[in-house]
C-alpha positions as CSV (number, residue, x, y, z in Angstrom):
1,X,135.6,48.6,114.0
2,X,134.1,52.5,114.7
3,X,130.8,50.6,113.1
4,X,130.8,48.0,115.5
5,X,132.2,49.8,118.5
6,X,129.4,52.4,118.3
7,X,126.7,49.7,118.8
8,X,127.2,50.1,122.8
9,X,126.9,54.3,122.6
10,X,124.8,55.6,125.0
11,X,122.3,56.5,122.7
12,X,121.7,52.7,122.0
13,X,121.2,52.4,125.9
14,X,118.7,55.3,126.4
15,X,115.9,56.1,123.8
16,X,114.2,59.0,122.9
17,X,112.3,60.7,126.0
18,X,108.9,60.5,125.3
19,X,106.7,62.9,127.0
20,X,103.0,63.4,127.3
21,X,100.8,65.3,130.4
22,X,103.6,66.3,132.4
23,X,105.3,62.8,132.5
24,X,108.5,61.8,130.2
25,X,109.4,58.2,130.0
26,X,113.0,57.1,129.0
27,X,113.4,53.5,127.9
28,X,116.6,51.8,128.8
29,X,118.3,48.8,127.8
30,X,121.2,46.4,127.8
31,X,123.9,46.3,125.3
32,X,126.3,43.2,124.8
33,X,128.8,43.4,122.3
34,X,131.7,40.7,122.0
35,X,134.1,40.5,119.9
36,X,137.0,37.4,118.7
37,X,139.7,36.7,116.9
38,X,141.8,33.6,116.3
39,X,145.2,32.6,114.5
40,X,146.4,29.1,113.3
41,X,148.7,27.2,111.4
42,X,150.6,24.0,110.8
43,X,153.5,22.0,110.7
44,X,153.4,22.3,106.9
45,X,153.6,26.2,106.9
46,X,149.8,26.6,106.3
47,X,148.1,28.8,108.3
48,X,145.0,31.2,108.5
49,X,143.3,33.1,110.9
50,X,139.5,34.8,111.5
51,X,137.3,37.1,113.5
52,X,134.0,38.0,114.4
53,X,131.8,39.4,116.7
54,X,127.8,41.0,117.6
55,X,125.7,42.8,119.4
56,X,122.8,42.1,121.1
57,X,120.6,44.6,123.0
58,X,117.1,43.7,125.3
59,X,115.1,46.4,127.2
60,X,115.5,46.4,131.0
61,X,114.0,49.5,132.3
62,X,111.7,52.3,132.0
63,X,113.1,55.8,133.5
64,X,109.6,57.9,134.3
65,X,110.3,61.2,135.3
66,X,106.7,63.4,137.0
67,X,106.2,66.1,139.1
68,X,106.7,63.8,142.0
69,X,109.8,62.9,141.3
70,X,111.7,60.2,139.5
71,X,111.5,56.3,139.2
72,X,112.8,53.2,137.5
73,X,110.4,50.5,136.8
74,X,112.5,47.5,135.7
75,X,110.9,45.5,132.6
76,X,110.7,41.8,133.1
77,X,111.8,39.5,130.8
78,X,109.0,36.6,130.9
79,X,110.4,34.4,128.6
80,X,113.9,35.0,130.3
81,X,112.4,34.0,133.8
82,X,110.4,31.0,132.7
83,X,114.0,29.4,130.7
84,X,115.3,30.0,134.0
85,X,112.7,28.5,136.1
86,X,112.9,24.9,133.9
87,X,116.2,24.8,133.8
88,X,116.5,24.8,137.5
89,X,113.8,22.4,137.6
90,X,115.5,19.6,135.5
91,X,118.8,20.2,137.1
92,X,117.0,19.5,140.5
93,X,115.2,16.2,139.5
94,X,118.2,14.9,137.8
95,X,120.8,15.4,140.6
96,X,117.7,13.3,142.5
97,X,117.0,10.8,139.8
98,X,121.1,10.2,140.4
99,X,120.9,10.5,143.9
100,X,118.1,7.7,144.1
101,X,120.1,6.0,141.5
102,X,123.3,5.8,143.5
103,X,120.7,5.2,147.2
């Protein structure tokens, strides 16, 4: 459980600063970890039970820190966006393939 519950630390978040001229760049990312667990049994007396669970992490940021000051340029997730996009999509033209349908 330690294993699994140290896959959201803060240094799986945050990586390593890396710095070069002047400027340090922090990457940051987003940590999901779920976890489940389940019971069971039957009329007969047989039973059994189970668990699981995972972690997942995807970069979402980019800390820079300069001389000027300090700012967050969010990464974009292109793949994430276009899923998104299509979905939306064929939702829309079949609620109006339905709605024609039904006219």
């Amino acid at each position: 459980m330690d294993k699994f519950m140290d896959a959201a630390g803060v240094d799986k978040v945050y990586g390593n600063p890396v710095e070069k001229d002047r400027t340090v760049v922090i990457p940051a990312a987003e940590v999901v970890t779920s976890l489940g667990f389940g019971m069971g049994g039957s009329s007969k007396g047989e039973g059994g039970g189970g668990g699981g669970g995972y972690s997942v992490s995807r970069p979402v940021a980019v800390v820079i820190v300069t001389e000027n000051g300090v700012r967050v340029e969010p990464v974009v997730d292109v793949t994430k966006v276009a899923l998104a996009m299509f979905t939306a999509v064929g939702f829309m033209l079949s609620v109006l393939a339905k709605m024609k349908k039904g006219a």
